[in-house]
C-alpha positions in Angstrom: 20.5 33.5 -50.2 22.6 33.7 -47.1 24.8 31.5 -45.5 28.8 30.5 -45.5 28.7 26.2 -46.2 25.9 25.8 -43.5 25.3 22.8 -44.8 29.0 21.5 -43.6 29.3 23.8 -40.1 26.3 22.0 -38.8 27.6 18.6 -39.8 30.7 19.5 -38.2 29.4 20.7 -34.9 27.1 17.6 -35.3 30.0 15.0 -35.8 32.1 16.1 -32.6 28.8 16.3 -30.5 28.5 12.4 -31.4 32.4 11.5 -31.0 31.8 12.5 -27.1 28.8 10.8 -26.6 29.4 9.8 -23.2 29.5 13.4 -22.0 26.4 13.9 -24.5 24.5 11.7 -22.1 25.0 13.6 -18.8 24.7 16.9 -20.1 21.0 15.9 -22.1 20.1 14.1 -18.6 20.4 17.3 -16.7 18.5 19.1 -19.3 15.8 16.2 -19.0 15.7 16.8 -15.2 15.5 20.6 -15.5 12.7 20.1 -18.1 10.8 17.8 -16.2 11.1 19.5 -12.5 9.6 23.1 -14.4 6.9 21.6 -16.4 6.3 18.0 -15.4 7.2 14.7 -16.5 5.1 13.9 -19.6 6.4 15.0 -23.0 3.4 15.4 -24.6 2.8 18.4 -22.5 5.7 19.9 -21.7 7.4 20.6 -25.0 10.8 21.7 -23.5 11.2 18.1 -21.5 10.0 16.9 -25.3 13.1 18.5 -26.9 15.3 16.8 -24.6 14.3 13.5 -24.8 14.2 13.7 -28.7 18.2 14.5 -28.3 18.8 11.5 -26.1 17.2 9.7 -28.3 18.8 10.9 -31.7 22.4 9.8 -30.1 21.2 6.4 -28.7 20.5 7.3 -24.8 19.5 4.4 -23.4 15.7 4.7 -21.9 16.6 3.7 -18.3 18.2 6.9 -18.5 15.9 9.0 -20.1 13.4 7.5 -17.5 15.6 8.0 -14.1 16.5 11.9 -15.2 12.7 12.6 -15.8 12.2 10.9 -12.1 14.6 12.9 -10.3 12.8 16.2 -12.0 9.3 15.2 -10.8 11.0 14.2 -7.5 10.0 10.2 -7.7 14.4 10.4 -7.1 16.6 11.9 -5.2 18.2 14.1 -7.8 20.5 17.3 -7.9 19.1 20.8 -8.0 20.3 22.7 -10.9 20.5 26.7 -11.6 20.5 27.8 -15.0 23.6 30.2 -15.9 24.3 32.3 -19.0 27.9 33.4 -19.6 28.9 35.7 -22.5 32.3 36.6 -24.2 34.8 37.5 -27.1 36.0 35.0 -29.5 38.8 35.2 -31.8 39.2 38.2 -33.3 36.4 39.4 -31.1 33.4 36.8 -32.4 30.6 36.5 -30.3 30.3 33.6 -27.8 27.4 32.4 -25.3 27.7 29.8 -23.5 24.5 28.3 -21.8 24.9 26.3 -18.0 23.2 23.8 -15.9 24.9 23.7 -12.6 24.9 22.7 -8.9 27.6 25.3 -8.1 28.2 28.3 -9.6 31.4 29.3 -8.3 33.3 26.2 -10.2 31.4 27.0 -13.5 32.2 30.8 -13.8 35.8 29.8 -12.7 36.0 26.9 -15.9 34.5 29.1 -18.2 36.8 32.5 -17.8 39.6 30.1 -17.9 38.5 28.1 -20.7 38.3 31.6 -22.5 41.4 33.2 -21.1 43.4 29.9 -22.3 41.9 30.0 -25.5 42.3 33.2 -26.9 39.1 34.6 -25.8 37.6 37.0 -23.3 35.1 36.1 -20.9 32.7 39.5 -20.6 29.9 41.0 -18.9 25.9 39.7 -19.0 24.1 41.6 -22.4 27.8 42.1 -24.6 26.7 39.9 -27.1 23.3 39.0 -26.4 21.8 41.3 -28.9 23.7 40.1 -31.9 21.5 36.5 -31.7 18.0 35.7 -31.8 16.1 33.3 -29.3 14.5 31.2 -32.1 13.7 27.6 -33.7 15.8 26.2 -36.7 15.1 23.2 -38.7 17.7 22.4 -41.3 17.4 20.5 -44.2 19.7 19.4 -46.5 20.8 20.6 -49.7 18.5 19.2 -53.0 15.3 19.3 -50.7 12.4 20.6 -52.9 12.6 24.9 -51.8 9.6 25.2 -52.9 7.2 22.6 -51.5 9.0 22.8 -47.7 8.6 26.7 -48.4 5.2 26.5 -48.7 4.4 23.7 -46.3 6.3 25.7 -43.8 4.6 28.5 -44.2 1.2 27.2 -43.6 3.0 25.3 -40.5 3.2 28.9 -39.0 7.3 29.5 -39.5 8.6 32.3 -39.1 11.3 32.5 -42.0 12.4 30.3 -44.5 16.2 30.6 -45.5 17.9 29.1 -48.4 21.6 29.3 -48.1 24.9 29.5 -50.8 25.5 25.5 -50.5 22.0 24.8 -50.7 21.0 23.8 -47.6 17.4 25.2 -46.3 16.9 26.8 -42.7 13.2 26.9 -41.4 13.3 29.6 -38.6 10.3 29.4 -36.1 9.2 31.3 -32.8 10.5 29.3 -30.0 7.6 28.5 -28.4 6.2 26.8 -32.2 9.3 24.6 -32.8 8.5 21.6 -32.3 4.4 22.1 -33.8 6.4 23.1 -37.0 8.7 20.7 -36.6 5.7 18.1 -36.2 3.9 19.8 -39.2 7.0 19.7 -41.7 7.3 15.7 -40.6 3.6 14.9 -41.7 3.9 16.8 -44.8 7.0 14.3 -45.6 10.1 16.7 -44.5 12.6 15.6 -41.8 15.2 17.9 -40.8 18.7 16.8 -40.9 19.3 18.9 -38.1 16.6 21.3 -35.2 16.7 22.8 -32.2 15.6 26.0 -30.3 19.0 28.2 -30.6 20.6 31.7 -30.1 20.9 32.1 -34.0 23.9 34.9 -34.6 22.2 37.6 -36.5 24.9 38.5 -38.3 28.3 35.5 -38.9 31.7 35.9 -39.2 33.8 33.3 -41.0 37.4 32.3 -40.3 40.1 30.4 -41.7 43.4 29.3 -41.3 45.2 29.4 -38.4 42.4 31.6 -36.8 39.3 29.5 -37.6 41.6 26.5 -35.6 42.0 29.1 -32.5 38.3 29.9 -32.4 37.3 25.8 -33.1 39.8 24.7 -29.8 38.1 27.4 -27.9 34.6 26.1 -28.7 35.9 22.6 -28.0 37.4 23.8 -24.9 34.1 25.1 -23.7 31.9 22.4 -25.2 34.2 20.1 -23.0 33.3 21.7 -19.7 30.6 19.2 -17.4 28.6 22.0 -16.2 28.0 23.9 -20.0 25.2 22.6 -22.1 25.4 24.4 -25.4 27.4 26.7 -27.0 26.4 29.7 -29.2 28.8 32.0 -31.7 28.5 34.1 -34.7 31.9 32.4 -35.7 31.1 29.8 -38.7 34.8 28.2 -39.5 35.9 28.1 -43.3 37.6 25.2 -45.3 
């Protein structure tokens, strides 16, 4: 058993994603475009571009969209060219933060994100701080009441890498990140649909707050979230009740 309320974090983080929706849409487009201009514009064969559309789809992207930002990747549009930036930090309390970038100039990203930290309580700090306490992996979650047993086994055979049940219930499926989505694919034909997957920096090891310091830490995720040029956001911080 591991875990504090999982189950609730994720549908937390999940909710806010879908309240800025409009900013959901550019961000996933650039991560279309990336996708698509490294391993081509067909999703069937480039499992990263796959990903992407998947989380367009799952908050209503329209498909003129999804279609123009896999154009400008294969080059059929004109399109921006976009370098891939890690940042790494100190929440409250001294959490660990990563914050993941696509951007067209560095300069104004690394400028947003030390002052999004500085302003927030946090401290921007060198590459490899934190980077060891998370794991590069794939994580499926499922809901609490989901038969343990049965998705234990059918994961298994699907070639995960860990299976996780945690204190409120809810079950993680942990995969290598090159098998997500084949396990992901597997789980769905053996009738399991996760409320909740992506490829992630999982925190090996998490750190709950409360109170006044689990608000600090959640305006400083917000802050960063907020930022045009940052596409996901990784802590070993999970905020209490």
């Amino acid at each position: 058993m591991a875990g504090h309320s999982k189950w609730a974090n994720i549908q937390h983080r999940k909710g806010r994603q879908d309240e800025k929706r409009g900013a959901a849409f550019s961000k996933i487009a650039k991560e279309i475009t990336v996708a698509a201009k490294m391993g081509g514009g067909d999703p069937s064969f480039n499992p990263r571009l796959r990903m992407a559309v998947d989380k367009g789809k799952a908050v209503n992207m329209p498909k003129d969209k999804i279609e123009n930002a896999i154009k400008k990747g294969t080059g059929e549009l004109e399109g921006v060219d976009y370098i891939e930036i890690r940042y790494e930090g100190y929440g409250i309390g001294g959490a660990a933060v990563m914050v993941d970038c696509l951007t067209d100039n560095r300069t104004r990203t690394v400028a947003d994100v030390r002052h999004a930290f500085n302003k927030h309580g946090g401290n921007m700090g060198t590459d490899g701080c934190v980077a060891f306490q998370f794991k590069h992996c794939g994580q499926l979650l499922f809901a609490p009441g989901t038969d343990e047993a049965t998705l234990m086994d059918a994961a298994i055979e699907a070639g995960a890498e860990d299976v996780i049940t945690n204190d409120d219930g809810s079950i993680e499926v942990i995969t290598p990140p090159a098998d997500y989505m084949a396990v992901k694919d597997a789980l769905e034909a053996a009738g399991f649909t996760a409320e909740f997957g992506q490829v992630t920096m999982k925190a090996e090891n998490e750190t709950e707050l409360t109170g006044e310091d689990a608000a600090k830490m959640q305006r400083l995720l917000d802050a960063l979230e907020s930022l045009d040029d940052v596409q996901e956001v990784y802590t070993s911080v999970v905020i209490g009740d």
